[in-house]
N, C-alpha and C positions, 0 to 999 in steps of 0.2 A: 294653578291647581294644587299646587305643595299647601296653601292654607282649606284647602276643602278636604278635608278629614273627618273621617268616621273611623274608630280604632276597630277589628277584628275582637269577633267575642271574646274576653277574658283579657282583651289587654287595654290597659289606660291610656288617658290620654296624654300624662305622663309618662307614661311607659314609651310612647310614641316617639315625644320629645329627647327624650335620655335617648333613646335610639339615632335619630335623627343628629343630634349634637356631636354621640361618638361618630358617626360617620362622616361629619363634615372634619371632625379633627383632623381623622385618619389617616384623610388622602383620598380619602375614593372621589371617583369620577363619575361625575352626574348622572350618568347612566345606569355605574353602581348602587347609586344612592336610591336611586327610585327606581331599580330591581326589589330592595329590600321595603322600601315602603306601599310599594303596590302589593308587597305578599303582606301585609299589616295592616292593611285596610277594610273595610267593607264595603267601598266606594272605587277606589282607584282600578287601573288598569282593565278598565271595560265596565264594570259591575256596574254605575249609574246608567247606563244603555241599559243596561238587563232590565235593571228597577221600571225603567221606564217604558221597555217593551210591552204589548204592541205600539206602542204610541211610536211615531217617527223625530228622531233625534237630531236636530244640527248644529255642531258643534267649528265655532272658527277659533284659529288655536292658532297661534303664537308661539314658536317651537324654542324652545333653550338646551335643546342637547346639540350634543355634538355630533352624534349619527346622520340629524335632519330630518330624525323621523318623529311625528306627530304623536305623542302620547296623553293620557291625559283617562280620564273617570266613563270618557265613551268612545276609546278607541281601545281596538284587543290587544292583549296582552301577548310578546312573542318572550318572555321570561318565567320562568319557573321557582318553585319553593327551592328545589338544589340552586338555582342558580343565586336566591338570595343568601343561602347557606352559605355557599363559596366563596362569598362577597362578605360577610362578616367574621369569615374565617382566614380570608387571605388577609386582612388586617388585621391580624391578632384583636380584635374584637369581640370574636364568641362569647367568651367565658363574661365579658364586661356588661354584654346589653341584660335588661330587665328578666327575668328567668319567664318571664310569660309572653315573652318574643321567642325565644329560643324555643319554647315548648311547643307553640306555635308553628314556628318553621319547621320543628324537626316531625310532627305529628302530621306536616303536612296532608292533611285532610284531605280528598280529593273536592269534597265542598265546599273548599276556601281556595280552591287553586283559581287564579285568577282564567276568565273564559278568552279562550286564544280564538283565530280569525273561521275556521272551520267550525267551532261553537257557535260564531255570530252568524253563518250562512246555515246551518242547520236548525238555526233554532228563528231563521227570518227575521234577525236583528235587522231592523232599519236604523242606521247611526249614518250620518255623510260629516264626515271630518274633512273640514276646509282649510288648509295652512294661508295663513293671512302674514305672514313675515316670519324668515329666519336668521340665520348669521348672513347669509350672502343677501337678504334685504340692504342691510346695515353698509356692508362690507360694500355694494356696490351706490349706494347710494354717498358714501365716502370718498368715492371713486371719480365718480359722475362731480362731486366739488372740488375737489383737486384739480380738476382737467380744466374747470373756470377758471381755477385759480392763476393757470399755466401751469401747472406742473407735470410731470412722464408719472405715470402711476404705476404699480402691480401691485394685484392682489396676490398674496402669497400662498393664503390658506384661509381659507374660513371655519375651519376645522383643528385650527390648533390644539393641542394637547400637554398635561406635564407640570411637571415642577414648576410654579413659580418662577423663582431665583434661576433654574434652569433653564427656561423657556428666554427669561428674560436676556443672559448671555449668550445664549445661543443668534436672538435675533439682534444682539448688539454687534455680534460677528458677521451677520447680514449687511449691517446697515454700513458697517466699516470698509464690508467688502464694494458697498456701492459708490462708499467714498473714494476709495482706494485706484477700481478701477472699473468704476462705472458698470459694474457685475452686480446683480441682475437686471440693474435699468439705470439708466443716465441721469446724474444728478444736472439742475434741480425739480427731486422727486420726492414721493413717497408712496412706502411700499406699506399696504395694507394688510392685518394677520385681524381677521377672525377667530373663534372657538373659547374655551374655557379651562384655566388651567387649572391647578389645586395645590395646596399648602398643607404638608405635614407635619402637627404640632405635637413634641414628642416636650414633656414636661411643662412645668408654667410657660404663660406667653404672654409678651405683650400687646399692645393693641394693631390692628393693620386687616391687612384684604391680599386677595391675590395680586391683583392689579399692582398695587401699592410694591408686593417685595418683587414683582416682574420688571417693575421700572429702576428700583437700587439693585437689583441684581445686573442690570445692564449697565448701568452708569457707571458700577465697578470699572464698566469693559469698554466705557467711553470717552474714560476721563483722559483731557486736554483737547480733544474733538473739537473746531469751533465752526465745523458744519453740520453737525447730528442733534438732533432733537427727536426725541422719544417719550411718545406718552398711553395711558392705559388706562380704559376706562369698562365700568360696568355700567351696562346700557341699561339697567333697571335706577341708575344713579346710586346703588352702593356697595360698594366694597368692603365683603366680612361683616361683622359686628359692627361699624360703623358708619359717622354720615357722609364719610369723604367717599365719591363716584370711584378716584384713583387717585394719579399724579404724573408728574411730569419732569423729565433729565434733563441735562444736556453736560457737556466736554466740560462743564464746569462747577458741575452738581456739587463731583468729593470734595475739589479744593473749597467750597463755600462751608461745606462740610464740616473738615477741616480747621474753618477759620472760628467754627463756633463749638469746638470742641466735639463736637459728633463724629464719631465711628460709624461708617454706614454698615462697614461688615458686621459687626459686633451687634449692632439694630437687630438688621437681619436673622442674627441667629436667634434673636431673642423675640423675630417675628412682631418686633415694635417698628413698623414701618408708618405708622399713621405718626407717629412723635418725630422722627427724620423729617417728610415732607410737609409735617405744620410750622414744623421750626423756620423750614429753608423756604415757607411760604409756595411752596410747589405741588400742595394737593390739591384738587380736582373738586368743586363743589358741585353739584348738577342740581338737587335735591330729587325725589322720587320722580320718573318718567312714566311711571304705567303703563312701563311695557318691558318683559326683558327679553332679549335675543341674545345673549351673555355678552360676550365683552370685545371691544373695540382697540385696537393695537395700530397704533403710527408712527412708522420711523421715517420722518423727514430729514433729509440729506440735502442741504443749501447748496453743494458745489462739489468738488474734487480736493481731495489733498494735496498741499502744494508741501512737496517732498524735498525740504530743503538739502537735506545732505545729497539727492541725488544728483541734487544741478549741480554740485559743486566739482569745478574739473579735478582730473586724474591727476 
């Protein structure tokens, strides 16, 4: 639904995009994102139900937030004009978007407020909104091959959240910990993370995707591992700006790294993670899937760590 767009009287359809753009930079979360675009709209957050009222509406939806909850051009609206205000303000973004956004949101019109679920029963909206797959689609269908595979599975979260680079350490600490001592599931496993995380780009940037700094942010945390494997993919097949899905770690990502001159940290900061995993040949091709449920997370754990110094007698 992000390409079905109608701008809100007085603003362009550039003015949309320049919006749209600073938001994806910033960090907000998809949810944020489409607070602010459903108040920019003439279409989103319920309004094509309206248009189409009396007529009966049904709509099957493919959900990509992290809440789980169905949103979309004929489903009501449970956000507000403050709430996209406080969403373009808590990123220091106010003062940035197009002045005919801002004029917009702050004028909040009661006739541009998107129509919430008590407007739809009052007004004998007929809309039936059918969720047809979300992240735990994905997440258990992940699941369900694994166990073919023989492997011990958990789902972790379908619902993940977060930094990038952050998320990605975080679950490199996970997967370490399953190596380590078979906490939270017995290797050989894999533990599966749903949800959608975000990248905040403060100055130039180079090329990459969430997925992309999720998997060198963990590799940092993996290196010499020669039983973890870890990879990250967008289930629409593309990652940010580009045509790479994601990519893929393991205990030996840095030293390969390393051997060709690349600095993953250094990438990283510079948010060029599509140029890291082209080099080391570890990105993720899919091409377009025609479908998104955001993004798919696997940290596969071959075994246990065999803990040399600790065999070693006293």
């Amino acid at each position: 639904s992000a390409l079905m767009t109608l701008p809100a009287r007085g603003i362009s359809l550039e003015d949309v995009r320049e919006t749209t753009d600073l938001l994806l930079k910033c960090g907000a979360e998809i949810q944020e994102i489409n607070a602010v675009r459903k108040h920019i709209s003439a279409i989103k957050g319920g309004r094509l139900a309206l248009y189409a009222h009396p007529a009966q509406v049904v709509s099957l939806i493919v959900v990509d937030e992290v809440r789980g909850l169905p949103w979309g051009p004929t489903v009501p609206d449970t956000t507000t004009f403050k709430d996209a205000e406080a969403v373009l303000k808590k990123y220091n973004i106010w003062d940035k978007v197009p002045k005919s956004v801002r004029r917009h949101i702050e004028r909040a019109d009661p006739e541009w407020e998107t129509p919430k679920q008590e407007d739809f029963k009052r007004m004998g909206v007929r809309a039936y909104n059918i969720v047809l797959a979300n992240s735990e689609t994905v997440c258990t269908a992940a699941e369900r091959r694994a166990r073919e595979l023989g492997l011990n599975t958990l789902i972790l979260s379908t619902v993940m959240e977060g930094e990038s680079r952050e998320v990605g350490i975080a679950l490199a600490g996970v997967a370490r910990e399953a190596e380590r001592s078979g906490r939270p599931v017995e290797p050989p496993c894999v533990i599966i993370v749903g949800g959608e995380t975000t990248v905040t780009i403060i100055g130039e940037a180079g090329e990459g995707g969430r997925n992309q700094e999720l998997v060198l942010g963990a590799a940092l945390k993996i290196e010499g591992s020669r039983n973890i494997v870890i990879a990250s993919v967008g289930t629409d097949g593309t990652d940010g700006p580009t045509d790479i899905a994601g990519g893929i770690v393991d205990g030996q990502t840095v030293s390969r790294a390393v051997e060709k001159g690349i600095d993953i940290y250094d990438e990283l900061m510079k948010h060029n993670s599509s140029y890291v995993l082209k080099k080391l040949g570890d990105a993720i091709y899919t091409g377009p899937t025609g479908t998104n449920v955001m993004d798919l997370r696997l940290l596969i754990i071959t075994g246990r760590r065999q803990d040399v110094e600790a065999s070693k007698p006293l």
